[in-house]
Backbone atoms as SQL, in Angstrom:
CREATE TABLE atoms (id INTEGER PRIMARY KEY, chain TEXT, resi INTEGER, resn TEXT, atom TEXT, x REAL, y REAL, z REAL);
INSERT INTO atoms VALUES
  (1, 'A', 1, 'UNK', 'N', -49.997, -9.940, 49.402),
  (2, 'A', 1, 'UNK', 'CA', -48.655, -9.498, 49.675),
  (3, 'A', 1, 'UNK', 'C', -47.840, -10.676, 50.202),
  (4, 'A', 2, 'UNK', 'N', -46.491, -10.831, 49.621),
  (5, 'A', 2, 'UNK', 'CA', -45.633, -11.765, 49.793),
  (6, 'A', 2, 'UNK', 'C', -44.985, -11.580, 51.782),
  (7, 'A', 3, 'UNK', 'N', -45.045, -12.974, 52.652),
  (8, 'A', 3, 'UNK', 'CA', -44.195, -12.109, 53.558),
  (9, 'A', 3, 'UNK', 'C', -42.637, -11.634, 53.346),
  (10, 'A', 4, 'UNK', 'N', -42.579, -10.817, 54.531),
  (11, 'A', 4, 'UNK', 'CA', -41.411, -10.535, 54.771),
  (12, 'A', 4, 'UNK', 'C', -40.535, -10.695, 54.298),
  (13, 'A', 5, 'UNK', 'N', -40.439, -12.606, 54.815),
  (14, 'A', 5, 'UNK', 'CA', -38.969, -13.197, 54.821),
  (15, 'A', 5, 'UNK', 'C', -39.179, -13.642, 53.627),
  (16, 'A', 6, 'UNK', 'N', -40.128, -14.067, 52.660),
  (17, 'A', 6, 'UNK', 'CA', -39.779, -14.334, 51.114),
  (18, 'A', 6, 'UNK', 'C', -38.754, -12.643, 50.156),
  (19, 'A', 7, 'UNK', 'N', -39.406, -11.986, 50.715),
  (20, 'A', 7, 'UNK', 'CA', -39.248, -10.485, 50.507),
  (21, 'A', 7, 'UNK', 'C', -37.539, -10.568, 50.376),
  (22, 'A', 8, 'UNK', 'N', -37.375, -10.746, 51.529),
  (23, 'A', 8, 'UNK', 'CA', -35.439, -10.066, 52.024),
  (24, 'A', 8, 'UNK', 'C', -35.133, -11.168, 51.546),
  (25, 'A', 9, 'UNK', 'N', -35.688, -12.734, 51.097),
  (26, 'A', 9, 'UNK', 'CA', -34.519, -13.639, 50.718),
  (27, 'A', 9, 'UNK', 'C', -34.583, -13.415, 48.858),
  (28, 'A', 10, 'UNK', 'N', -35.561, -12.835, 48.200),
  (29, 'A', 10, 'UNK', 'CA', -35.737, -12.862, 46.868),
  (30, 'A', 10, 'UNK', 'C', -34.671, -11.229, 46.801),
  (31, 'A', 11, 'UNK', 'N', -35.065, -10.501, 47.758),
  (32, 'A', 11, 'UNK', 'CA', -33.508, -8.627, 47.697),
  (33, 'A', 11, 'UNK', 'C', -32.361, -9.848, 47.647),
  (34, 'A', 12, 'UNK', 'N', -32.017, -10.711, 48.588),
  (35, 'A', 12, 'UNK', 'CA', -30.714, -11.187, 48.828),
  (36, 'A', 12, 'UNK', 'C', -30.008, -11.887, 47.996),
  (37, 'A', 13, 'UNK', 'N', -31.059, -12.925, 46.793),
  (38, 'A', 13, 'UNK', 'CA', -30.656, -13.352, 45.848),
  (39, 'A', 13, 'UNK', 'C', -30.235, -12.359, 44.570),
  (40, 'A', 14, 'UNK', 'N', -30.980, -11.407, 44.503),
  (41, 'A', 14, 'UNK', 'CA', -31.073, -10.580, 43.563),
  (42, 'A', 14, 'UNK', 'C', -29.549, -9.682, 43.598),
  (43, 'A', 15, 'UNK', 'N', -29.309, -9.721, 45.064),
  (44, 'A', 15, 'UNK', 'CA', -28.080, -8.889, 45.402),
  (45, 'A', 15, 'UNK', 'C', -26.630, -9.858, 45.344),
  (46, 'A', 16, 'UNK', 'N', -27.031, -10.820, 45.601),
  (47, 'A', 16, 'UNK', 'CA', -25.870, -12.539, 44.757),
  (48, 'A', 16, 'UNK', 'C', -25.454, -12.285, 43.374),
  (49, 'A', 17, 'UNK', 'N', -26.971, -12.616, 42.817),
  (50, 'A', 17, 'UNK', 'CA', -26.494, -12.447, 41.674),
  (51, 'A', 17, 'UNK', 'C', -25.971, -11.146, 41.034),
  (52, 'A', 18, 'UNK', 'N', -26.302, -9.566, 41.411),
  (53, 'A', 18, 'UNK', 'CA', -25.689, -8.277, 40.676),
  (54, 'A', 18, 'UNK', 'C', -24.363, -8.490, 41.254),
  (55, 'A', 19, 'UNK', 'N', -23.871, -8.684, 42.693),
  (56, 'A', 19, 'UNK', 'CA', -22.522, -9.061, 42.799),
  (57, 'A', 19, 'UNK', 'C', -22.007, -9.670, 42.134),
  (58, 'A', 20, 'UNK', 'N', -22.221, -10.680, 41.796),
  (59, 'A', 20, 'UNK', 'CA', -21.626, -12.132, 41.074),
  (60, 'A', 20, 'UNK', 'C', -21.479, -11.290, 39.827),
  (61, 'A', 21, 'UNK', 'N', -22.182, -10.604, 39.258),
  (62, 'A', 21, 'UNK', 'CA', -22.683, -10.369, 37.866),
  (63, 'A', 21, 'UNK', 'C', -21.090, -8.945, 37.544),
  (64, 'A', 22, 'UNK', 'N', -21.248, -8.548, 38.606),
  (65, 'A', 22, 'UNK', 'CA', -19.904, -6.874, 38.543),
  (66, 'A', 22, 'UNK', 'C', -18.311, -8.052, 39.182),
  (67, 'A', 23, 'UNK', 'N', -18.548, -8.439, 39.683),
  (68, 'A', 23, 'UNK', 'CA', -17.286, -9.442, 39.758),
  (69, 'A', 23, 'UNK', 'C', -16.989, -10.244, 38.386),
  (70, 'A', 24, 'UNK', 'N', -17.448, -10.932, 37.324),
  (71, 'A', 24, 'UNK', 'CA', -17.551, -10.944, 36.565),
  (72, 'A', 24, 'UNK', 'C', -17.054, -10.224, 35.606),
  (73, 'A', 25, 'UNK', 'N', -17.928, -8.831, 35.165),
  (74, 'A', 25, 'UNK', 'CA', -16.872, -8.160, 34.502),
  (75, 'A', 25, 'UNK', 'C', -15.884, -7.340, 34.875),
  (76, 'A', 26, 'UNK', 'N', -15.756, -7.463, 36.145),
  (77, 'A', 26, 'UNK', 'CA', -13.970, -7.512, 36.194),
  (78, 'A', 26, 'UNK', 'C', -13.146, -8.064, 35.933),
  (79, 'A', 27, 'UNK', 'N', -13.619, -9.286, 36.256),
  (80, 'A', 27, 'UNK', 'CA', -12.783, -10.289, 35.478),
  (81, 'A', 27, 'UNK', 'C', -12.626, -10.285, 33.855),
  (82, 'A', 28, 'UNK', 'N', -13.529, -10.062, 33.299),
  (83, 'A', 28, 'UNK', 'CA', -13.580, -9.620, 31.675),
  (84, 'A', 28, 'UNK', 'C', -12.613, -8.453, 31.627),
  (85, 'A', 29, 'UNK', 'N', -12.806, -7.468, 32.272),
  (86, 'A', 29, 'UNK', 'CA', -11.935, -6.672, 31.868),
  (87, 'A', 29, 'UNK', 'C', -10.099, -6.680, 32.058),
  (88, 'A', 30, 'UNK', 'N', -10.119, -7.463, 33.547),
  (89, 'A', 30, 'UNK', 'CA', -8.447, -8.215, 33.739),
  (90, 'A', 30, 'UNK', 'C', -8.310, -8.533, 32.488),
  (91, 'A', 31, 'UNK', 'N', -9.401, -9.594, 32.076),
  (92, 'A', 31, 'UNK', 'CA', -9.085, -10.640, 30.682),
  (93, 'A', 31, 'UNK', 'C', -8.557, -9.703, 29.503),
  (94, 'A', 32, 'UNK', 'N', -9.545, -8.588, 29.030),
  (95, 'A', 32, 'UNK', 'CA', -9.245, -7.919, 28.301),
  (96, 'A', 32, 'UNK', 'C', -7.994, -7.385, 28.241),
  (97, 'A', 33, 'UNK', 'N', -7.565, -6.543, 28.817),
  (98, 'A', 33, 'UNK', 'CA', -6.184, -6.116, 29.108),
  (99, 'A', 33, 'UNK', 'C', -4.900, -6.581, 29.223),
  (100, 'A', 34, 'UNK', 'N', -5.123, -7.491, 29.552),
  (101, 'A', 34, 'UNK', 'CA', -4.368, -8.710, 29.323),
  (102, 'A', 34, 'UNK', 'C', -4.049, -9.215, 28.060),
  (103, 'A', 35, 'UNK', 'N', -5.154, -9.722, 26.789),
  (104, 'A', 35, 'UNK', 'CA', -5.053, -9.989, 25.669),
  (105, 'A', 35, 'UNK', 'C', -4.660, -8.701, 25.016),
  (106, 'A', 36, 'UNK', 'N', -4.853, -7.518, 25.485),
  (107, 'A', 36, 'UNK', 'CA', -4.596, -5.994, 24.377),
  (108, 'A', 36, 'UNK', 'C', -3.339, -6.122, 24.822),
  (109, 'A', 37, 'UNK', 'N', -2.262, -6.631, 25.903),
  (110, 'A', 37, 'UNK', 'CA', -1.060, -6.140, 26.415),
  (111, 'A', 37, 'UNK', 'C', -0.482, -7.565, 25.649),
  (112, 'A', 38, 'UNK', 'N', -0.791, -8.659, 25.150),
  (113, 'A', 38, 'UNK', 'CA', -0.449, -9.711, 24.235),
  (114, 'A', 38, 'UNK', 'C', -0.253, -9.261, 22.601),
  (115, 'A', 39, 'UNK', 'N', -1.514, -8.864, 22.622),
  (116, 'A', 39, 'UNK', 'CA', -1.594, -8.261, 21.477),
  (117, 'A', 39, 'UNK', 'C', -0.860, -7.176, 20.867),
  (118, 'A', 40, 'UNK', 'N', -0.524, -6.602, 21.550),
  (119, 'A', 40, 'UNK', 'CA', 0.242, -5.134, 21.471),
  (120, 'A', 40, 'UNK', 'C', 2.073, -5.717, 21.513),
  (121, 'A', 41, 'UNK', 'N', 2.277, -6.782, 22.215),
  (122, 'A', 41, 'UNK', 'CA', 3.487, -7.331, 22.469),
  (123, 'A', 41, 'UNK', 'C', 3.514, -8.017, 20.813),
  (124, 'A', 42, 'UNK', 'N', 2.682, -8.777, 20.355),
  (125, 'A', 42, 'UNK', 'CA', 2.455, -9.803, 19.247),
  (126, 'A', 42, 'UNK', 'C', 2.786, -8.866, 18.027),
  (127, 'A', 43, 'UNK', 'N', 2.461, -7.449, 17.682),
  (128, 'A', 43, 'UNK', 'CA', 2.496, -6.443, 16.667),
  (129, 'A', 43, 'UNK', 'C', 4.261, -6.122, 16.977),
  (130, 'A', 44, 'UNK', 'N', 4.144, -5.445, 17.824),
  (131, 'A', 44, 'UNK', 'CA', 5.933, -4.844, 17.913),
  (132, 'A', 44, 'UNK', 'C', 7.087, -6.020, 17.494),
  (133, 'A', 45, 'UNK', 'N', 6.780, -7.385, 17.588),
  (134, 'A', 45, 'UNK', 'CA', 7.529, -8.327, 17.851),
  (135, 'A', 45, 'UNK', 'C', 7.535, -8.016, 16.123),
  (136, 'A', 46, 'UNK', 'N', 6.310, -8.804, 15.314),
  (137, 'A', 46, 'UNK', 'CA', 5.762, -8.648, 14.251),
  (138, 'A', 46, 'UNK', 'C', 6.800, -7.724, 13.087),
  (139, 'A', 47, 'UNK', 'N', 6.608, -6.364, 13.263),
  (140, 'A', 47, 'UNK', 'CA', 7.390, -5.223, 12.614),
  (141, 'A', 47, 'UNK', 'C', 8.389, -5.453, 12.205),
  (142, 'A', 48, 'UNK', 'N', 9.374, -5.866, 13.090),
  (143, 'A', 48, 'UNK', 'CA', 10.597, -5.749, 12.829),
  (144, 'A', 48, 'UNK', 'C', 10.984, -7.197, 12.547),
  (145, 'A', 49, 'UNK', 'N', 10.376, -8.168, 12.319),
  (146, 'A', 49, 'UNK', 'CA', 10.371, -9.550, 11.388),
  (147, 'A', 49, 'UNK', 'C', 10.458, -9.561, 10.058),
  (148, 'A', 50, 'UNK', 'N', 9.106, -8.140, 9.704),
  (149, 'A', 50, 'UNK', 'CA', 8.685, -8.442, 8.393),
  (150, 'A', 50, 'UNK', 'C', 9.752, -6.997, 7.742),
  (151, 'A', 51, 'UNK', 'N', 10.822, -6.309, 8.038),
  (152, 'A', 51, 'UNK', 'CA', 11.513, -5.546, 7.888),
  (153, 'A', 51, 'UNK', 'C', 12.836, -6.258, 8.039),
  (154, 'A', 52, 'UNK', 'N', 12.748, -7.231, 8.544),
  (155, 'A', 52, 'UNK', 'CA', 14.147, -8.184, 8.415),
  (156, 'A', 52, 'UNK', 'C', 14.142, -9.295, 7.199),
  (157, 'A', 53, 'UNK', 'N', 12.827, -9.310, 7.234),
  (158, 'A', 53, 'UNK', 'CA', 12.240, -10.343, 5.981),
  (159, 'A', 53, 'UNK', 'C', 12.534, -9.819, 4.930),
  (160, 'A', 54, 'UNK', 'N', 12.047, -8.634, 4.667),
  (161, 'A', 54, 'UNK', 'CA', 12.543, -8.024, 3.381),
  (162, 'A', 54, 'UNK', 'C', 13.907, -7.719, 2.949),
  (163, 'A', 55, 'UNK', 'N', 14.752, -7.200, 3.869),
  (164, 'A', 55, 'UNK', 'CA', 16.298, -6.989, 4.076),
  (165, 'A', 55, 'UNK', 'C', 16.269, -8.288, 3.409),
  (166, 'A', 56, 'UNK', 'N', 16.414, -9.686, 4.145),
  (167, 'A', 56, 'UNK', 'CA', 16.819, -10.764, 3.833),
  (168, 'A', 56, 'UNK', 'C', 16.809, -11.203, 1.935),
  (169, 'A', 57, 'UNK', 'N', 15.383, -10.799, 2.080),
  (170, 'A', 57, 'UNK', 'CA', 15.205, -11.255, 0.351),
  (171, 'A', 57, 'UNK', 'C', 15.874, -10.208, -0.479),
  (172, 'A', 58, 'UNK', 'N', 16.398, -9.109, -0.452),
  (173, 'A', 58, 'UNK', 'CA', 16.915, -8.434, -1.216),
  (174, 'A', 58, 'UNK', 'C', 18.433, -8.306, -1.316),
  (175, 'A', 59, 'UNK', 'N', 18.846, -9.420, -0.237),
  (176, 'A', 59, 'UNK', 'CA', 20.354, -9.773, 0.131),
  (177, 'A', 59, 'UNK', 'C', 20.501, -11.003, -0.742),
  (178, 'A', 60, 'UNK', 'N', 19.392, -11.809, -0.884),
  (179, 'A', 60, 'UNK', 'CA', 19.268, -12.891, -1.735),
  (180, 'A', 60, 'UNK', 'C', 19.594, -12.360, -3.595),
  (181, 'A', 61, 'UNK', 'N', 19.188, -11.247, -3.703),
  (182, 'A', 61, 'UNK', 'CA', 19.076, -11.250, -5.467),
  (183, 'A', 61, 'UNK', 'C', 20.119, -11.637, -5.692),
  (184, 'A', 62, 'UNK', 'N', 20.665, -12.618, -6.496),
  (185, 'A', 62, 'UNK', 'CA', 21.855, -13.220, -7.250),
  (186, 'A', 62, 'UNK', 'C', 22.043, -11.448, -7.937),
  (187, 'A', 63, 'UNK', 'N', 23.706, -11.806, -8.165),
  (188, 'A', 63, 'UNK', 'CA', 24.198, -10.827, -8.736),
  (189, 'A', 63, 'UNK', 'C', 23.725, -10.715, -10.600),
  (190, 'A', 64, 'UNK', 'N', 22.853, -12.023, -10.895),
  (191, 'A', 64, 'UNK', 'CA', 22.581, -11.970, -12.258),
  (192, 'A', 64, 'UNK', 'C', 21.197, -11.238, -12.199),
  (193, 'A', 65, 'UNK', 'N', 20.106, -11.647, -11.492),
  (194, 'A', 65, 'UNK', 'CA', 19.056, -10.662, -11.323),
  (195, 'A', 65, 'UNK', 'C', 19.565, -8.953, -10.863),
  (196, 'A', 66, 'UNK', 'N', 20.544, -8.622, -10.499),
  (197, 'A', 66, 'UNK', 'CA', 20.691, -7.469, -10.411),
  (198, 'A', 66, 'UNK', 'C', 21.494, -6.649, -11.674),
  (199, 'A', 67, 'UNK', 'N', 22.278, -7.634, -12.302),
  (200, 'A', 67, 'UNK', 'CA', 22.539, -7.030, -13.566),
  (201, 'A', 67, 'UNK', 'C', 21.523, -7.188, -14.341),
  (202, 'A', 68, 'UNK', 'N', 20.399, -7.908, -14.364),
  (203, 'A', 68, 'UNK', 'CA', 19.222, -8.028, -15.329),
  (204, 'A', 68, 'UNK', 'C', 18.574, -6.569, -14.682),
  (205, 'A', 69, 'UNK', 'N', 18.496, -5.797, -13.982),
  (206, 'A', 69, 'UNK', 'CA', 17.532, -5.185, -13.120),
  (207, 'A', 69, 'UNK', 'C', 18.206, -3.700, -13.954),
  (208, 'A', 70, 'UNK', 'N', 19.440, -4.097, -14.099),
  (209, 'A', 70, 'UNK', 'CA', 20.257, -2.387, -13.999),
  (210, 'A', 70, 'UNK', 'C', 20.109, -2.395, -15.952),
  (211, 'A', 71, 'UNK', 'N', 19.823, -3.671, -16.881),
  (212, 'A', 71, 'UNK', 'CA', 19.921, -3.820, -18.355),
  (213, 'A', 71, 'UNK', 'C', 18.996, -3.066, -18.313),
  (214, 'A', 72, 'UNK', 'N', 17.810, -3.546, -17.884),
  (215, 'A', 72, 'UNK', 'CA', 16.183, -3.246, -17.954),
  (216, 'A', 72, 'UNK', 'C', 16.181, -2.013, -18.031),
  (217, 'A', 73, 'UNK', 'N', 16.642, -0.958, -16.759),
  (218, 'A', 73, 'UNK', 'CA', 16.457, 0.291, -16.425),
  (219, 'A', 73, 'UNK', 'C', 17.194, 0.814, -17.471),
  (220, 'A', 74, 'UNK', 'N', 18.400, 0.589, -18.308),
  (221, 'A', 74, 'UNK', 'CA', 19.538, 1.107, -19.045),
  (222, 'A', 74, 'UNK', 'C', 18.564, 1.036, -20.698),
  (223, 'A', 75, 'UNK', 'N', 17.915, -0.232, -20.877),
  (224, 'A', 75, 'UNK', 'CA', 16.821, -0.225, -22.036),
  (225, 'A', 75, 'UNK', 'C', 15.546, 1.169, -22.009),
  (226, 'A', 76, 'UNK', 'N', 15.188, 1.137, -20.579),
  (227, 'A', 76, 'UNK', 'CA', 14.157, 1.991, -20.609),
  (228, 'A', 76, 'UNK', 'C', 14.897, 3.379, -20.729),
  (229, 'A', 77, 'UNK', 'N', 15.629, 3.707, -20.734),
  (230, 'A', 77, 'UNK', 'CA', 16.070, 4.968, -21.016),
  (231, 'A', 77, 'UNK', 'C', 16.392, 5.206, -22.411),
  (232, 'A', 78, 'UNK', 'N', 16.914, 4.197, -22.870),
  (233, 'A', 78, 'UNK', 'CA', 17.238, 3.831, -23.812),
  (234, 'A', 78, 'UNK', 'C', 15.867, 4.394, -25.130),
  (235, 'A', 79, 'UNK', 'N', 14.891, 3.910, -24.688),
  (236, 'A', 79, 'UNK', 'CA', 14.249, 3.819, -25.519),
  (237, 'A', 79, 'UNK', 'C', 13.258, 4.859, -24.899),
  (238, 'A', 80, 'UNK', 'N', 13.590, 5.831, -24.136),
  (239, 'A', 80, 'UNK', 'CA', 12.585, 7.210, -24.114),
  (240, 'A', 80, 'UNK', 'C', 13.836, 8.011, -24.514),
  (241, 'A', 81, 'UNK', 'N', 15.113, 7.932, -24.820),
  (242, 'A', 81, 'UNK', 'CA', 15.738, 8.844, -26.130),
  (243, 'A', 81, 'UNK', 'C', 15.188, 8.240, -27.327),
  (244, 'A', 82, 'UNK', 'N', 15.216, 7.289, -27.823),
  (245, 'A', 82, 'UNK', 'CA', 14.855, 6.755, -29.175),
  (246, 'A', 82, 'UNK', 'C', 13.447, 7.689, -29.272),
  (247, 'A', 83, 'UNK', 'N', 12.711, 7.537, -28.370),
  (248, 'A', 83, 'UNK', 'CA', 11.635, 7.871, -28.302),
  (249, 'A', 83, 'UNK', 'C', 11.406, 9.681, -29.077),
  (250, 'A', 84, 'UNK', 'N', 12.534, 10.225, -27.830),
  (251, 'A', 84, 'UNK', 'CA', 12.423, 11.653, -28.361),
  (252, 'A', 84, 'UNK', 'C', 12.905, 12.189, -29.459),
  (253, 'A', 85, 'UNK', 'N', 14.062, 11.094, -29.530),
  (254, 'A', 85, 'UNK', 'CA', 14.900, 11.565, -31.161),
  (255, 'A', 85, 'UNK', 'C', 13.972, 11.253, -32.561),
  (256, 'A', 86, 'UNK', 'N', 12.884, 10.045, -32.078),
  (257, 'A', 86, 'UNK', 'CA', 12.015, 9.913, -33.180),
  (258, 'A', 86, 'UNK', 'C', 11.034, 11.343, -33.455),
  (259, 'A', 87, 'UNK', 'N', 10.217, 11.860, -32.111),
  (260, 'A', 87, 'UNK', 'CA', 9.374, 12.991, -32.214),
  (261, 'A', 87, 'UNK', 'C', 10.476, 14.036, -33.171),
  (262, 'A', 88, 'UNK', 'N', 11.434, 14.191, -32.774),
  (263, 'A', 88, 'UNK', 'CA', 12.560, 15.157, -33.373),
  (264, 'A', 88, 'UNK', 'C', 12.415, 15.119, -34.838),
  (265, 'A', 89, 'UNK', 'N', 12.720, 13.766, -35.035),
  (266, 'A', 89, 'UNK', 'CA', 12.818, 13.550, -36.756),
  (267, 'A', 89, 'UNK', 'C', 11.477, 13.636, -37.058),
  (268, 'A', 90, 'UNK', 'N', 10.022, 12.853, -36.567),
  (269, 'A', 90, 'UNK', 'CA', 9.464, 13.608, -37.604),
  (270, 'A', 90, 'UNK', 'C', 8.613, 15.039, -37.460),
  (271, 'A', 91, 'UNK', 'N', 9.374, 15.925, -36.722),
  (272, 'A', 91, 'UNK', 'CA', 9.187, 17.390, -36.374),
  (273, 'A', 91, 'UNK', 'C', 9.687, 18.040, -37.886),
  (274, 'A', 92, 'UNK', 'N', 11.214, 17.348, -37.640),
  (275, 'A', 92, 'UNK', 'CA', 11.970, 17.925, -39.247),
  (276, 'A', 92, 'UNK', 'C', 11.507, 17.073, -40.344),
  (277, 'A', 93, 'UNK', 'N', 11.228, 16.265, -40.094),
  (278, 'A', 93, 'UNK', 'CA', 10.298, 15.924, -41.783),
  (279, 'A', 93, 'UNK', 'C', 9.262, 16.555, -42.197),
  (280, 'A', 94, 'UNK', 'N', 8.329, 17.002, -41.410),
  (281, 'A', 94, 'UNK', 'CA', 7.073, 17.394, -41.298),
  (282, 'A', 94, 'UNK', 'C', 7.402, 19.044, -41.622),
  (283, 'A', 95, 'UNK', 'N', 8.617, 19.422, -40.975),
  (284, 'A', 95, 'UNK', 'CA', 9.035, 20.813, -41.617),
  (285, 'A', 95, 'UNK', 'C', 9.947, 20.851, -42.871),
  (286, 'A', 96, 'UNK', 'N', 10.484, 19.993, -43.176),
  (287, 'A', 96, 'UNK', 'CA', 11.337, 19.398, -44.674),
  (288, 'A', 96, 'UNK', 'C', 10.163, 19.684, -45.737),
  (289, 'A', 97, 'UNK', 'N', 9.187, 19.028, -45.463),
  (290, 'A', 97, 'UNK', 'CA', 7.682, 18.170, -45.898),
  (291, 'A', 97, 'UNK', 'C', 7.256, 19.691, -46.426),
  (292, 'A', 98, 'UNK', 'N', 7.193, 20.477, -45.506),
  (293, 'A', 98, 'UNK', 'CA', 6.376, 21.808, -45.582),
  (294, 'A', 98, 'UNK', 'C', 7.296, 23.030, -46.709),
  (295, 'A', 99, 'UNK', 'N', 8.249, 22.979, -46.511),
  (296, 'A', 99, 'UNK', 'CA', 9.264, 24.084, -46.878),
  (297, 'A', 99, 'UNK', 'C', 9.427, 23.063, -48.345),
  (298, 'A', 100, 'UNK', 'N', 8.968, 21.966, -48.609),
  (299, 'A', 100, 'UNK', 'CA', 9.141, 21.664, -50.222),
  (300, 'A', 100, 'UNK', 'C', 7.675, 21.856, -50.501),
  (301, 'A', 101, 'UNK', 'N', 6.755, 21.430, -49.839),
  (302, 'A', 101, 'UNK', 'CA', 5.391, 22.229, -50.662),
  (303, 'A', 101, 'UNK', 'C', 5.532, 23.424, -51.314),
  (304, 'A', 102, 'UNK', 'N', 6.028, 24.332, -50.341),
  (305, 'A', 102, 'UNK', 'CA', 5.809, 25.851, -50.157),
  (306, 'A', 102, 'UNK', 'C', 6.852, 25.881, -51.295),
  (307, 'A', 103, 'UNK', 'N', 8.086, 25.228, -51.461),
  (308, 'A', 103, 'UNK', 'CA', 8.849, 25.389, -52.534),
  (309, 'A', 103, 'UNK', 'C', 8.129, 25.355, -54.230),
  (310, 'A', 104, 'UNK', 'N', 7.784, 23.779, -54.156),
  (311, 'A', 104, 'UNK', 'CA', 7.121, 23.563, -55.086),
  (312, 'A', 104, 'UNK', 'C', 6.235, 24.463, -55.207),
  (313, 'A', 105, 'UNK', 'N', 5.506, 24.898, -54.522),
  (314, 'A', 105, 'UNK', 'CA', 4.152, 25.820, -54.885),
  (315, 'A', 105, 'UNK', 'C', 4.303, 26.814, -55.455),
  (316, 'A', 106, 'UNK', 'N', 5.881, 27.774, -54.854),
  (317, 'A', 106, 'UNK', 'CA', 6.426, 28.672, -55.805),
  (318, 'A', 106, 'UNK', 'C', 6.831, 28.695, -57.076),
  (319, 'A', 107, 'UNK', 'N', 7.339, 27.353, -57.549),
  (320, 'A', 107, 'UNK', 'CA', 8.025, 27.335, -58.687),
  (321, 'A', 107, 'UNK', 'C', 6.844, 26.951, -59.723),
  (322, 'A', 108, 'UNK', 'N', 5.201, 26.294, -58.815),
  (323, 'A', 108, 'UNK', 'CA', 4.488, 26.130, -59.943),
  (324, 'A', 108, 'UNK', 'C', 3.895, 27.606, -60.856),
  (325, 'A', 109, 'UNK', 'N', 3.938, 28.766, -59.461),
  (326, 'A', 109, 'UNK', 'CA', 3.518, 29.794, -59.674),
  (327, 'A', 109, 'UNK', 'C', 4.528, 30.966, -60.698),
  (328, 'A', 110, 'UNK', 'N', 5.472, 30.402, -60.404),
  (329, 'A', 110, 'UNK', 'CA', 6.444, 30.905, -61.289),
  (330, 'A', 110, 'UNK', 'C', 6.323, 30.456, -62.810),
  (331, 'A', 111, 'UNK', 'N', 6.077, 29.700, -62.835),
  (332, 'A', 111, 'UNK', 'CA', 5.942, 28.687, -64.269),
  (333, 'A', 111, 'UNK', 'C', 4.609, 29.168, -64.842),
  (334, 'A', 112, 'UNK', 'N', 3.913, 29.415, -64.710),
  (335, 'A', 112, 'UNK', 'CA', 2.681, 30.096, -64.977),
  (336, 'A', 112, 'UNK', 'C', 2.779, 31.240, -65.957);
């Protein structure tokens, strides 16, 4: 058996260092909170940069990219009527197409 006084000075170190050790992460945690209250400052700042950023570049389009922008959209419409007026026509060809079979078919039967 160890004496005594090795005894209470090896508790006393042991009790240094768990102090030392919870002082410590307090300090980690100051630290922490600290960087989340940076961090949290660093985002809000952030937001409204990249929402001014964009404003900015869309204040930039020359007035020729915006008439190119409004052709484009005026083509694409453009060409989903073409589009439908084509299905249209060959709806009526395809029924033109049919009503002269059916014609012809009569007059072969007639001829008979």
């Amino acid at each position: 058996m160890l004496p005594s006084g090795t005894s209470r000075r090896d508790k006393a170190a042991v009790r240094e260092r768990l102090e030392a050790s919870v002082s410590g992460l307090g300090e980690l945690e100051l630290l922490r909170r600290r960087q989340e209250v940076l961090v949290r400052a660093a985002l809000e700042l952030r937001e409204p940069r990249e929402e001014e950023e964009r404003q900015r570049r869309e204040a930039q389009l020359s007035s020729e990219e915006k008439l190119l922008e409004g052709n484009i959209l005026l083509l694409r419409k453009q060409l989903v009527k073409i589009s439908e007026n084509t299905e249209l026509i060959d709806r009526s060809v395809t029924a033109e197409t049919r009503r002269r079979n059916l014609t012809v078919g009569v007059q072969q039967t007639e001829m008979r």
